[in-house]
C-alpha positions in Angstrom: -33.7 -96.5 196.4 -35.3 -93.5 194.2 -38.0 -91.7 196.1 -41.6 -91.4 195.4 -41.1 -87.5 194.0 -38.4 -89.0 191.8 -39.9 -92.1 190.3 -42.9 -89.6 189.7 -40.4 -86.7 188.1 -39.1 -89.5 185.6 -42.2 -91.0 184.7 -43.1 -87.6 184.2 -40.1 -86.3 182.0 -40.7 -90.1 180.1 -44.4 -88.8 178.8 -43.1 -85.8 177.7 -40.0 -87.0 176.1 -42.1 -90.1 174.2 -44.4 -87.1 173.2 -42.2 -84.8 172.1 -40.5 -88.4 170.0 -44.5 -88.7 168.5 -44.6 -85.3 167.5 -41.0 -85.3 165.3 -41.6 -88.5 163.9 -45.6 -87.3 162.4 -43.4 -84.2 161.1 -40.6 -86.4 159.3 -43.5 -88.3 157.7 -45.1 -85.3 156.7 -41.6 -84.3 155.4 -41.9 -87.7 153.5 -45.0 -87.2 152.0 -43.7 -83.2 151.3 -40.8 -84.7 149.7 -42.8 -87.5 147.5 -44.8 -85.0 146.3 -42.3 -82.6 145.1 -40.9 -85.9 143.6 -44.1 -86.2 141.8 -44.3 -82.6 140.9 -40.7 -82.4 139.1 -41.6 -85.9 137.4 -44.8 -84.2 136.0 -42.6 -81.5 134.9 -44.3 -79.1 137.4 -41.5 -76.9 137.2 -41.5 -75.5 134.1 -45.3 -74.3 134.6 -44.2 -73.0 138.2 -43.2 -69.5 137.8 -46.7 -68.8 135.6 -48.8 -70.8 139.0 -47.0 -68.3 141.4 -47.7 -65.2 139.3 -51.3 -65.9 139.3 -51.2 -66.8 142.7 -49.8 -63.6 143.6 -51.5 -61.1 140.8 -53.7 -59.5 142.9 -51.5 -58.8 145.8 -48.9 -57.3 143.5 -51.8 -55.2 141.6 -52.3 -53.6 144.9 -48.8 -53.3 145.8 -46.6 -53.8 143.2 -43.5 -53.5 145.7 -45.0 -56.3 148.0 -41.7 -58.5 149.7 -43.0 -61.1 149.7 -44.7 -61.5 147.1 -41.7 -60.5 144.6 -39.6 -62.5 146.6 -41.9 -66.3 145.9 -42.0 -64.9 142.4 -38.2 -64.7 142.3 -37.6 -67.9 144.0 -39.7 -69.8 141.9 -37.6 -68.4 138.7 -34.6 -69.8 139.6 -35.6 -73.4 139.6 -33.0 -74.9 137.1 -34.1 -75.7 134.2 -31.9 -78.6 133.5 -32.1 -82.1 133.5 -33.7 -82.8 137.2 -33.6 -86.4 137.9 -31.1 -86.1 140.6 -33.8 -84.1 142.7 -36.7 -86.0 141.7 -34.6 -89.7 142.8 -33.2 -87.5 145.8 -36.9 -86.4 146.9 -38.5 -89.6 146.5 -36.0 -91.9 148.1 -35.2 -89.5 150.9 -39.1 -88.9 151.3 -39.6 -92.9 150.8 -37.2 -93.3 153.3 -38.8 -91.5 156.2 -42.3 -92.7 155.4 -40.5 -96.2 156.1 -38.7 -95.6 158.8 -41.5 -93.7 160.6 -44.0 -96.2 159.9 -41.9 -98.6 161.0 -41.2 -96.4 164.5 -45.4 -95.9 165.0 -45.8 -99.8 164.5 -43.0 -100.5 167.2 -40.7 -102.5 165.3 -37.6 -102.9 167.3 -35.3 -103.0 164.4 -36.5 -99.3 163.6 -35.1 -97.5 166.0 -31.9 -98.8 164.7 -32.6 -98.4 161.1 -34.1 -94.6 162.4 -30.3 -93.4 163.9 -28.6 -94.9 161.0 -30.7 -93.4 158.3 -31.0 -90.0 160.2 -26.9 -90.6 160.7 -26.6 -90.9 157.4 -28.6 -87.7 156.5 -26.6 -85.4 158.6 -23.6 -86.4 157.2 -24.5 -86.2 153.9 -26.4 -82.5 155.0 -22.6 -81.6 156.7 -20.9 -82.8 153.7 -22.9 -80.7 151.3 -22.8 -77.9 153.8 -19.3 -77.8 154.1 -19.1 -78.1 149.7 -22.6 -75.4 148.8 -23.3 -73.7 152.1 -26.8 -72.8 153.3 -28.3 -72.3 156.6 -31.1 -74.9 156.0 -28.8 -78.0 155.8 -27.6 -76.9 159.4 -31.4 -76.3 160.2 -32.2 -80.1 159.0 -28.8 -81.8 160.5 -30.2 -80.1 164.1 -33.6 -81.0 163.7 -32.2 -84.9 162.3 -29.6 -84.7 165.6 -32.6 -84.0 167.6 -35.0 -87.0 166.0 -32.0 -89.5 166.9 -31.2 -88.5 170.2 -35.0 -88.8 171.4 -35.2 -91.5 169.4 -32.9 -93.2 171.5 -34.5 -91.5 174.6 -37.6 -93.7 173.2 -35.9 -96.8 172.8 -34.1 -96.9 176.0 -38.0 -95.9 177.5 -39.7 -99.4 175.6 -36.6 -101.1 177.1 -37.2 -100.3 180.6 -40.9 -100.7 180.2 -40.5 -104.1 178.9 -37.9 -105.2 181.5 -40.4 -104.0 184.3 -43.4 -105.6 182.3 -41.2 -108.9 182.8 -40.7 -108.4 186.9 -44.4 -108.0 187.2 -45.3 -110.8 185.2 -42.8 -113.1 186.8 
């Protein structure tokens, strides 16, 4: 039989756990919504007017110091977009973004199949993100695979929560 201190020390580590779940998912949708917008953006043919946005942006900081970092470095960045054909990125953004709008609005409305649908779409992320990593390189698909690895295991730290609560809903109720 668990203790008092115990019981309270889960229940405890269960808020913070189902918080911490609440948190990642309100990120991944604002991920989605980042990544429907960028969508947008390269539909719109944003790209090709970028690199002019970001000098103007960034014309007064490089008037006072035209060796700024960071400033020359957003300027460079945004010259290197590829100016080729970009629907793969703009289908990639919008389903991927589409995708974890779905899935998360699925999660907040406590659909049962999404948590499911959650570790298999996040699954399938990271091992796309490995695949490419292994092919490209590039610290920030290891930086999204942790952060995906992370979503599924507290996602499955939720579930297993709403399981337990349910099951003890149905002993007090009986």
């Amino acid at each position: 039989m668990q203790t008092d201190a115990k019981r309270v020390s889960d229940q405890e580590t269960d808020q913070l756990t189902h918080r911490i779940f609440l948190l990642t998912i309100l990120a991944k949708a604002l991920l989605g919504v980042v990544q429907l917008a960028t969508a947008a953006a390269l539909m719109l043919g944003v790209t090709q007017k970028l690199p002019a946005i970001i000098e103007w942006i960034f014309r007064a900081e490089l008037a006072e110091d035209p060796k700024d970092f960071l400033a020359s470095q957003i300027i460079s960045w945004a010259g290197i977009i590829p100016a080729s054909d970009l629907t793969f990125y703009t289908v990639y953004f919008a389903a991927h973004g589409g995708l974890h709008i779905a899935i998360v609005a699925a999660l907040l409305y406590g659909s049962r199949w999404a948590y499911h649908g959650a570790i298999v779409v996040l699954s399938a992320f990271v091992v796309y993100q490995l695949f490419e990593w292994f092919s490209v390189g590039g610290k920030m698909l290891i930086i999204l695979s942790v952060i995906d690895l992370a979503v599924i295991y507290l996602t499955v730290r939720e579930e297993r929560r709403k399981d337990k609560m349910a099951l003890l809903s149905d002993v007090v109720n009986k």
